[in-house]
N, C-alpha and C positions, 0 to 999 in steps of 0.2 A: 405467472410462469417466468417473464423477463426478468423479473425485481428476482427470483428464486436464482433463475442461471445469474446476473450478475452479482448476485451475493459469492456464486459459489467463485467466478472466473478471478473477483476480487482476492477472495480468502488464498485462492491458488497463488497468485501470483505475490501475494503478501511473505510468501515462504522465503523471498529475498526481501525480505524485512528493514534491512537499513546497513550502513557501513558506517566505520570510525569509531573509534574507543572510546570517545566520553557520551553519555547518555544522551547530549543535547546535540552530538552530531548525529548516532543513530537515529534519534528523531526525529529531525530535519530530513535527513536522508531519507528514512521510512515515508516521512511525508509527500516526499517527492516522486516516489516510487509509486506507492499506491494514488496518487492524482491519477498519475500516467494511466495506471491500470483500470481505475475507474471510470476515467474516460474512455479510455480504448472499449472496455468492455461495455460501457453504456450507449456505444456509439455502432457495437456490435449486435446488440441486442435492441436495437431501437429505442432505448430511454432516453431519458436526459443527459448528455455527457456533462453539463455545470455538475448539477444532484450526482451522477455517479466522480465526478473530481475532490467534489467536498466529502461525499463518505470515503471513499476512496484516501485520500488525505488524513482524516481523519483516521481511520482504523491503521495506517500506516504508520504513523507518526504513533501510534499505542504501541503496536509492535515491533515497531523500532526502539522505542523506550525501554519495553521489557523484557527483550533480549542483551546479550551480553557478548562482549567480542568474539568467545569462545564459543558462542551457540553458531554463528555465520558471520564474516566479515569480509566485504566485499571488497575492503582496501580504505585506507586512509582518505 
């Protein structure tokens, strides 16, 4: 049930995906975004906030890449 809710709080928060116009800033960005989120949310739900930073991170830094300025940009 935890590892379920922080899937879901991750995926929420991943909708702010990444800022900056070339794919390896969205990236970056994304990556950093979703740390944040999977720790907060790992830390909310009693799991591991490392384990929720690195997926977290992880799926960030995905969806940061395979978005495009035009989909959301959060600023340079």
């Amino acid at each position: 049930m935890r590892t379920m809710m922080l899937g879901i709080v991750i995926a929420l928060l991943l909708g702010l995906a990444g800022c900056g116009t070339t794919t390896k800033d969205r990236a970056l960005s994304g990556a950093g975004i979703g740390a944040a989120a999977g720790a907060g949310a790992a830390a909310v739900t009693g799991n591991s906030m490392t384990k929720g930073a690195v997926l977290g991170a992880g799926a960030g830094a995905a969806a940061g890449a395979m978005t495009d300025e035009e989909d959301i940009n959060l600023g340079d």
